[in-house]
mmCIF file as gemmi writes it, N, C-alpha and C atoms, coordinates in Angstrom:
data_model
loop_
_atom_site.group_PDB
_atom_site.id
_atom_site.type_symbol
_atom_site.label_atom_id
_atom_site.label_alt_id
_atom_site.label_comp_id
_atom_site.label_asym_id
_atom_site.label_entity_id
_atom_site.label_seq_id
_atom_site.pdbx_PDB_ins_code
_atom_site.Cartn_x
_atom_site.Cartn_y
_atom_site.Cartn_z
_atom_site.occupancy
_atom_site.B_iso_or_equiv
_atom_site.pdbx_formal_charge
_atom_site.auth_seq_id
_atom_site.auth_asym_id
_atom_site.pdbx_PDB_model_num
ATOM 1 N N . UNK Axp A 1 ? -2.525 6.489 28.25 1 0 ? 1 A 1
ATOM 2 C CA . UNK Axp A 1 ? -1.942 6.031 27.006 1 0 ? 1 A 1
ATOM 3 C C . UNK Axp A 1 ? -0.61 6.732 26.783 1 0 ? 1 A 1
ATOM 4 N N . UNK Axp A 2 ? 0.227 6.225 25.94 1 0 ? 2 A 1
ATOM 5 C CA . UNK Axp A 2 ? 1.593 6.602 25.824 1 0 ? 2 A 1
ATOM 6 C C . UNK Axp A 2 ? 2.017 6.059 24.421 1 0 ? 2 A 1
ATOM 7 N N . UNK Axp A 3 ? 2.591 6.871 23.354 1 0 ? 3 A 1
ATOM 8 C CA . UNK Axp A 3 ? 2.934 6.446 22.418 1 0 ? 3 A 1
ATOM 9 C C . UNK Axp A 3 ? 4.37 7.224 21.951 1 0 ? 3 A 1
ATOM 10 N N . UNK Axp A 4 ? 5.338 6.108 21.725 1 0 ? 4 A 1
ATOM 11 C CA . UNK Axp A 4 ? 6.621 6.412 21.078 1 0 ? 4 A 1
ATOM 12 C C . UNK Axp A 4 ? 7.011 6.29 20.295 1 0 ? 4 A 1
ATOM 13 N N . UNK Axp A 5 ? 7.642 6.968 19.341 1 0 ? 5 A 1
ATOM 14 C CA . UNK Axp A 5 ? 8.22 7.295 17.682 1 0 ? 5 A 1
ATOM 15 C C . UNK Axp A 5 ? 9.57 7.512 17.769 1 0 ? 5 A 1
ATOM 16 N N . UNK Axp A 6 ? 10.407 6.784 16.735 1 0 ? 6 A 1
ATOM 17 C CA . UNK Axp A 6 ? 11.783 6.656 16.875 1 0 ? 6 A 1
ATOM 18 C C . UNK Axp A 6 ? 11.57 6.852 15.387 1 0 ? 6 A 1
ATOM 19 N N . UNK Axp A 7 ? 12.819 7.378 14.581 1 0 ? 7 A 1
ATOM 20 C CA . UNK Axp A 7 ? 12.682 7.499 13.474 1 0 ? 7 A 1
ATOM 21 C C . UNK Axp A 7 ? 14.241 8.853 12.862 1 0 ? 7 A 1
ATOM 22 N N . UNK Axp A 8 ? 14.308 9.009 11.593 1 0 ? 8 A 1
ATOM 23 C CA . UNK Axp A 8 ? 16.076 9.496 11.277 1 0 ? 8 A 1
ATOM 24 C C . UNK Axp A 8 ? 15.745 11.15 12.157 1 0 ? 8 A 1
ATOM 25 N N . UNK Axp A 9 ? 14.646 11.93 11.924 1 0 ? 9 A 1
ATOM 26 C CA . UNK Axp A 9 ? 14.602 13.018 12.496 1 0 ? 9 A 1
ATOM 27 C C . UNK Axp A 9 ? 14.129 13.269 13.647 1 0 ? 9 A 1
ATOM 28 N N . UNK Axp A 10 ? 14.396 13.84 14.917 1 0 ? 10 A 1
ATOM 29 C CA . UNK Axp A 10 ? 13.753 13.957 16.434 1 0 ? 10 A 1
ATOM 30 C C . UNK Axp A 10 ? 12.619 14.542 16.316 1 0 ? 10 A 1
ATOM 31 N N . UNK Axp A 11 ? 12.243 15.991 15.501 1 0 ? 11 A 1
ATOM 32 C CA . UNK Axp A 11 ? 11.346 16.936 15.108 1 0 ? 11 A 1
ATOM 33 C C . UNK Axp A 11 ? 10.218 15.953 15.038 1 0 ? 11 A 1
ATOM 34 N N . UNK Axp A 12 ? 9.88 15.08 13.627 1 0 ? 12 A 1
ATOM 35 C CA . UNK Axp A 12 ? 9.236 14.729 12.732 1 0 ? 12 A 1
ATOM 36 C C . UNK Axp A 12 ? 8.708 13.526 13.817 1 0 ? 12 A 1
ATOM 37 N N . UNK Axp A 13 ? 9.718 13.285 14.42 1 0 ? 13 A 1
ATOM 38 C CA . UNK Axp A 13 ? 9.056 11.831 15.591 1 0 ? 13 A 1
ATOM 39 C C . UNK Axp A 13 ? 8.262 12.249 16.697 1 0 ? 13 A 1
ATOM 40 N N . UNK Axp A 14 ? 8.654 13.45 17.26 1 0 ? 14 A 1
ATOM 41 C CA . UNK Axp A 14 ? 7.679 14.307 17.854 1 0 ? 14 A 1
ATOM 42 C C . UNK Axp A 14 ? 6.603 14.266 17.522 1 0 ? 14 A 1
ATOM 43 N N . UNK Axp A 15 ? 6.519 14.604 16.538 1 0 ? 15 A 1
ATOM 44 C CA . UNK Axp A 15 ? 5.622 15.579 15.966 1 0 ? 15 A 1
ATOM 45 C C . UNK Axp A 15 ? 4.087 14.454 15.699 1 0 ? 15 A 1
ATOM 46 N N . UNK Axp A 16 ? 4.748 12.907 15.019 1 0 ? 16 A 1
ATOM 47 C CA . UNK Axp A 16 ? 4.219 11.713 15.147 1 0 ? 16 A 1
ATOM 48 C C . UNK Axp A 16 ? 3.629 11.693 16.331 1 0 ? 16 A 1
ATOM 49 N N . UNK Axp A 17 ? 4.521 11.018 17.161 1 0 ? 17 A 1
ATOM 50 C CA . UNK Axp A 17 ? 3.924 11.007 18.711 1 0 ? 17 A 1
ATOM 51 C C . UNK Axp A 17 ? 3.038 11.666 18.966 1 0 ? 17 A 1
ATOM 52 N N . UNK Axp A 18 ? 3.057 13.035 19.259 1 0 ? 18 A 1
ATOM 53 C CA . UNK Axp A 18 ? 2.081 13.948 19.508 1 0 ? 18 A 1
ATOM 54 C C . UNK Axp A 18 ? 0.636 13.606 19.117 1 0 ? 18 A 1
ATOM 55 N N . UNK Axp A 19 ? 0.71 13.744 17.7 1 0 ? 19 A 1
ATOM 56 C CA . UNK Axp A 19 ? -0.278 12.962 16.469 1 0 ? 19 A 1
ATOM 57 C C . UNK Axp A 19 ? -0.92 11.934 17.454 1 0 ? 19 A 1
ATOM 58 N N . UNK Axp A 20 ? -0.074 10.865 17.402 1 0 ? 20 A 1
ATOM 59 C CA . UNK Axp A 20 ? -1.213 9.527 17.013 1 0 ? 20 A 1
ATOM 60 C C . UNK Axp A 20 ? -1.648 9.432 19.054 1 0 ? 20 A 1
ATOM 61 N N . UNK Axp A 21 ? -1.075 10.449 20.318 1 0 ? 21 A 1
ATOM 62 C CA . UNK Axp A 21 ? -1.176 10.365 21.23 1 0 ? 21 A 1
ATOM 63 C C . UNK Axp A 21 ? -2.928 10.597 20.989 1 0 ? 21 A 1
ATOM 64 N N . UNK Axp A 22 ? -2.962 11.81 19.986 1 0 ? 22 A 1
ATOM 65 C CA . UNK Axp A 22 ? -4.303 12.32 20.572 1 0 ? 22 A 1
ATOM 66 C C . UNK Axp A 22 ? -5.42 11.734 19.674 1 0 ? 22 A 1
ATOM 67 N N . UNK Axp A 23 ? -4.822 11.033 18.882 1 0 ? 23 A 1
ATOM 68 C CA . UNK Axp A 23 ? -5.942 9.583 17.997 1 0 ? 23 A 1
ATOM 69 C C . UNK Axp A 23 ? -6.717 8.569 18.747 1 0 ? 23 A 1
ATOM 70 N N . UNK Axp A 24 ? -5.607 8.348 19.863 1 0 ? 24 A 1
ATOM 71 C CA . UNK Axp A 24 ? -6.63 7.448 20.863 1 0 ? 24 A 1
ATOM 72 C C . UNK Axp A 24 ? -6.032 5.684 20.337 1 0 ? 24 A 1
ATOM 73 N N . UNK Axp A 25 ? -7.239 4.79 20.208 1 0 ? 25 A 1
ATOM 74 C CA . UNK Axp A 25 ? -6.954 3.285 19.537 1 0 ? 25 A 1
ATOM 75 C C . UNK Axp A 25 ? -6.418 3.442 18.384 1 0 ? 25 A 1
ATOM 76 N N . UNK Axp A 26 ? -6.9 4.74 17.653 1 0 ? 26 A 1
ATOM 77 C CA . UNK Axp A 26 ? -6.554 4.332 16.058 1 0 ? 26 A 1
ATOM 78 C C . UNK Axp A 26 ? -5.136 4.82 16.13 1 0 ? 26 A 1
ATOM 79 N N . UNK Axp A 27 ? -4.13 5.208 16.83 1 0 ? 27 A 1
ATOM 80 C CA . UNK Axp A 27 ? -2.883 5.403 16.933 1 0 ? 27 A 1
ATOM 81 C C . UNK Axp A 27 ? -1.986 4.218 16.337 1 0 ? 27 A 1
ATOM 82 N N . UNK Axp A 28 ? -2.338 2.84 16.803 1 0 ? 28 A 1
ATOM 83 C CA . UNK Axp A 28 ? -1.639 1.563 16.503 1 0 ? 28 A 1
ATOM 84 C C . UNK Axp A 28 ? -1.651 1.63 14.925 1 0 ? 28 A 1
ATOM 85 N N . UNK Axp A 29 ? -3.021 1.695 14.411 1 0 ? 29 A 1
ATOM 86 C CA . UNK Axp A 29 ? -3.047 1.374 13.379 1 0 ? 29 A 1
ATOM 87 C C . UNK Axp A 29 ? -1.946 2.389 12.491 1 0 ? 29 A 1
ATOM 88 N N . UNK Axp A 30 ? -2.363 3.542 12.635 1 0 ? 30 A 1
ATOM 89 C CA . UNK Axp A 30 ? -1.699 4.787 11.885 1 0 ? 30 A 1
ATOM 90 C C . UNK Axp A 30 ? -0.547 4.296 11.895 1 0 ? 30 A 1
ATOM 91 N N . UNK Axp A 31 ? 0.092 4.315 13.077 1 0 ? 31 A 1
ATOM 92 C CA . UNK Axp A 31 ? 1.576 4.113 12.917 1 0 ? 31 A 1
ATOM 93 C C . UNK Axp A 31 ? 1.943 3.847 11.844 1 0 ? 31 A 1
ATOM 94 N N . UNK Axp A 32 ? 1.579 2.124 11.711 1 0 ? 32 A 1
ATOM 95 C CA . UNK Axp A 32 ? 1.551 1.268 10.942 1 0 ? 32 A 1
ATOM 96 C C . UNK Axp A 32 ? 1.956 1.746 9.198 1 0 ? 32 A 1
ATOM 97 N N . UNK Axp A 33 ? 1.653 2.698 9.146 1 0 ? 33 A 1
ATOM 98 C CA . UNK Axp A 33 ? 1.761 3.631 7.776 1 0 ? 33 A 1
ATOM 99 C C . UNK Axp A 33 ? 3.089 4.852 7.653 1 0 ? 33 A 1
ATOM 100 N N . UNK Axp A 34 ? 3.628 4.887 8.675 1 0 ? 34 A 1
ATOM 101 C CA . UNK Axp A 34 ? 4.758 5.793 8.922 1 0 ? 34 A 1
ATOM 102 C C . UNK Axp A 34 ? 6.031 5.58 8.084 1 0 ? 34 A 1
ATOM 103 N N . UNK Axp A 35 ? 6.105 6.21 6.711 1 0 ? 35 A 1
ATOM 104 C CA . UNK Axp A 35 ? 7.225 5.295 6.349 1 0 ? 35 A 1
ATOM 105 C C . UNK Axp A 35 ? 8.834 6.258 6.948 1 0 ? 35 A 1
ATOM 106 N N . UNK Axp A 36 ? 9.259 5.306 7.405 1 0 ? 36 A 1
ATOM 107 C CA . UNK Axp A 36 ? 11.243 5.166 7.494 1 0 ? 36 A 1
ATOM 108 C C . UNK Axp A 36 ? 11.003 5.507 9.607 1 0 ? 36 A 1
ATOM 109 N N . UNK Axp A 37 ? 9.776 5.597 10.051 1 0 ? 37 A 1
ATOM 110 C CA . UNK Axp A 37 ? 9.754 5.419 11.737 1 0 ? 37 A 1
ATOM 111 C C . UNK Axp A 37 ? 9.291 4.449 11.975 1 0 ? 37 A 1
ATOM 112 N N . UNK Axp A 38 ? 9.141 4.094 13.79 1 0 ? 38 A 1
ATOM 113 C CA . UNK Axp A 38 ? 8.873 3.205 14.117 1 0 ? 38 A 1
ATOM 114 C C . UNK Axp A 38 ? 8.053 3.473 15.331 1 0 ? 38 A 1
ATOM 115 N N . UNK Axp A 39 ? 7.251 2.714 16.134 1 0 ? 39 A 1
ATOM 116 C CA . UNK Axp A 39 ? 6.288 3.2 17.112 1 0 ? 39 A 1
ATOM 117 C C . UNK Axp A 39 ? 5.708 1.974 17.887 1 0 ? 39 A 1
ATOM 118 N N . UNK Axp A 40 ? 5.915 2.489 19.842 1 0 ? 40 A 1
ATOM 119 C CA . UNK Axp A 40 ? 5.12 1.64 20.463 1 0 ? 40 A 1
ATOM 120 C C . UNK Axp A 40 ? 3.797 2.388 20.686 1 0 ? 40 A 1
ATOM 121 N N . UNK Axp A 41 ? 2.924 2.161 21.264 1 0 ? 41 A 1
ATOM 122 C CA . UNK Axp A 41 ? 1.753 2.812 21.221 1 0 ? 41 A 1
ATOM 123 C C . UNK Axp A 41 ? 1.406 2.258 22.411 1 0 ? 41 A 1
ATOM 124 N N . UNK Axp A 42 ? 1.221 2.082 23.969 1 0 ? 42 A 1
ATOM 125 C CA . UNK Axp A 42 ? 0.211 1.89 24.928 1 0 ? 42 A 1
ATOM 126 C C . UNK Axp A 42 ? -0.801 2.663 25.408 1 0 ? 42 A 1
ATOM 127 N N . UNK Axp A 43 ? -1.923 1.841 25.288 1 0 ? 43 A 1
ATOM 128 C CA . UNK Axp A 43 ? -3.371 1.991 25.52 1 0 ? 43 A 1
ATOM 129 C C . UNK Axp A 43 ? -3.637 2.001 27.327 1 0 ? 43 A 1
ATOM 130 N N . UNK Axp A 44 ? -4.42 2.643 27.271 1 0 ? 44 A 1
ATOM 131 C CA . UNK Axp A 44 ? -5.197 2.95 28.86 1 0 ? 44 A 1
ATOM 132 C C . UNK Axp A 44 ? -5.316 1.757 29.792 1 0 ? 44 A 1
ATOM 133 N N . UNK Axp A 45 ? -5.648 0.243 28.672 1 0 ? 45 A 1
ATOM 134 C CA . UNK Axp A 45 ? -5.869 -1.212 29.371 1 0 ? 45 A 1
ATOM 135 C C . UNK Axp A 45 ? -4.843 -1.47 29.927 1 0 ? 45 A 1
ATOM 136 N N . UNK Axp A 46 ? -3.237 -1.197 29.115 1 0 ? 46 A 1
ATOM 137 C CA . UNK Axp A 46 ? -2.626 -1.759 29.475 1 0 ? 46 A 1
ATOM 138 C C . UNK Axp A 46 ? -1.652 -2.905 28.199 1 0 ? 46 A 1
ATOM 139 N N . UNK Axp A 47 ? -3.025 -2.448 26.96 1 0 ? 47 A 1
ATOM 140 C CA . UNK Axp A 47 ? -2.299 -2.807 25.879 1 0 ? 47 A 1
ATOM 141 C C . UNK Axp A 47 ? -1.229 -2.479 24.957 1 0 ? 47 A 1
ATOM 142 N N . UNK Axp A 48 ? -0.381 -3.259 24.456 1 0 ? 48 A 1
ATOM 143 C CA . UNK Axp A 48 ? 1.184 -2.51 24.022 1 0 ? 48 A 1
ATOM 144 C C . UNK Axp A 48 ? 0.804 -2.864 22.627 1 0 ? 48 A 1
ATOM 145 N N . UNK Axp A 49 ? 1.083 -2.034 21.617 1 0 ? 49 A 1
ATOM 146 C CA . UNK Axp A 49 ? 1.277 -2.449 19.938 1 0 ? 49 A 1
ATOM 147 C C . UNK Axp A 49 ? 2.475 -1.69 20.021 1 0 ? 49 A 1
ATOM 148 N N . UNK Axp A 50 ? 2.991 -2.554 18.972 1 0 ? 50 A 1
ATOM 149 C CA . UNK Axp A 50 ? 4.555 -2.201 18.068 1 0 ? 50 A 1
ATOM 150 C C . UNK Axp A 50 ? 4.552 -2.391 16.424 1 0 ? 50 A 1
ATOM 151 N N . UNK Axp A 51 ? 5.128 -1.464 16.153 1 0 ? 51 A 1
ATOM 152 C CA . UNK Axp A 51 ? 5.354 -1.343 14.809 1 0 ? 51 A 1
ATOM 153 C C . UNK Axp A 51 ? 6.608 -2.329 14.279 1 0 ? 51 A 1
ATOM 154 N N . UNK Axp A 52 ? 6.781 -3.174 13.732 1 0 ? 52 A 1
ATOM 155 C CA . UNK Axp A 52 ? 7.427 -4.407 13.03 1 0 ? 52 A 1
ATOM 156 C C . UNK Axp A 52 ? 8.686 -3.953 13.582 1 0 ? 52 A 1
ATOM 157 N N . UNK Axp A 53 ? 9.511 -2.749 13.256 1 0 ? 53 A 1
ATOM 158 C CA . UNK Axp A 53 ? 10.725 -2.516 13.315 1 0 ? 53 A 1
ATOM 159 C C . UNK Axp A 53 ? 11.295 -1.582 14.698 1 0 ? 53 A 1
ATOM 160 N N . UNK Axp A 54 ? 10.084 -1.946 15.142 1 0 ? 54 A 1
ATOM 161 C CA . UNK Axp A 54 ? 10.607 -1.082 16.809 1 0 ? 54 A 1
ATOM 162 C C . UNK Axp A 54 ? 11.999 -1.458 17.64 1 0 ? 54 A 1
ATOM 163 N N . UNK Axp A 55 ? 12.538 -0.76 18.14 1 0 ? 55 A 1
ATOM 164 C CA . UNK Axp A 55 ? 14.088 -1.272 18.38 1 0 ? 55 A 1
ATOM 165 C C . UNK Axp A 55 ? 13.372 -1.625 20.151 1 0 ? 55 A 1
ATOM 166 N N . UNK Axp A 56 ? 13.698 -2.519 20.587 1 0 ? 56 A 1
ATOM 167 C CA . UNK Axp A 56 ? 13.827 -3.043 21.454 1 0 ? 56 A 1
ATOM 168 C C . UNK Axp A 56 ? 14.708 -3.446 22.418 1 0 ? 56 A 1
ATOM 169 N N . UNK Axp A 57 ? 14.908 -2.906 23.572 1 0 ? 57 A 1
ATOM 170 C CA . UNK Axp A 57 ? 16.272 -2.953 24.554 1 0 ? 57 A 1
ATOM 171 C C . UNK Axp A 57 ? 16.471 -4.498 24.561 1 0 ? 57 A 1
ATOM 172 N N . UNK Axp A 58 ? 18.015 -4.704 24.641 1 0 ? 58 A 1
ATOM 173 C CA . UNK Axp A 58 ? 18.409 -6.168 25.039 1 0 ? 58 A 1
ATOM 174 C C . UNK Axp A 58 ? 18.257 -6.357 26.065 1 0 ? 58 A 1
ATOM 175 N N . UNK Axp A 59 ? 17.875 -7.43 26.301 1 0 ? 59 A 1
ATOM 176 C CA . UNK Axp A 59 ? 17.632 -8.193 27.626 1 0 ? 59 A 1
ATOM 177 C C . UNK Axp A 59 ? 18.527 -8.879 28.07 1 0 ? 59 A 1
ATOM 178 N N . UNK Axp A 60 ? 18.942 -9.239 27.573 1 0 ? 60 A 1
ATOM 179 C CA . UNK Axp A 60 ? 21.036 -10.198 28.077 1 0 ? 60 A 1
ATOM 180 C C . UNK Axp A 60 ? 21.4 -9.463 29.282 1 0 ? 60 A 1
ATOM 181 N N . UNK Axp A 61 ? 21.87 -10.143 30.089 1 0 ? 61 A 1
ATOM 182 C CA . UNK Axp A 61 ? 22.784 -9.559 31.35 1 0 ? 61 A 1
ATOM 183 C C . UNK Axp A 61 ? 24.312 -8.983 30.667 1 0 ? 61 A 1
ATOM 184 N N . UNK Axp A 62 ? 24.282 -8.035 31.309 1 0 ? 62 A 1
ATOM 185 C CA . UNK Axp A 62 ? 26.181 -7.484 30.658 1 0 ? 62 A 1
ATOM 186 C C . UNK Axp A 62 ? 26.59 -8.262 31.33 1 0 ? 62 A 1
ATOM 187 N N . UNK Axp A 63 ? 28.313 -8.458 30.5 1 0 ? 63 A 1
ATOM 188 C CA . UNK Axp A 63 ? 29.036 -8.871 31.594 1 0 ? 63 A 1
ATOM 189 C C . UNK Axp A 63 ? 29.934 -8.101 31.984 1 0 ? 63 A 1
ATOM 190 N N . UNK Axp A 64 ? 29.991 -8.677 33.486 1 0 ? 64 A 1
ATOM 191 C CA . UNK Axp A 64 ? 31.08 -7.921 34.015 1 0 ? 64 A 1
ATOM 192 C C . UNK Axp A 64 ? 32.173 -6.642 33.634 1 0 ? 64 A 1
């Protein structure tokens, strides 16, 4: 499992992460309650949850 926290302070997103790593399933949910961060959370299956406002890399090709 692997869970990531983005959010205004590095400390405090840590510190999240850390948290909801060692929650297990109920990590997704928690997130969910984090106010002003954001969070992916993957599970052992293979399952991904995201928190509404997760920033997400663009997928567009650069150009040249």
């Amino acid at each position: 499992m692997s869970v990531t926290v983005c959010g205004p302070d590095l400390g405090t997103a840590d510190a999240y992460a850390t948290a909801a790593f060692a929650m297990g399933r109920k990590a997704a949910d928690w997130t969910l309650t984090l106010d002003g961060y954001e969070a992916m959370t993957v599970l052992g299956d293979e399952r991904v949850f995201l928190t509404p406002g997760f920033p997400l890399a663009d997928s567009a090709e650069e150009s040249p």
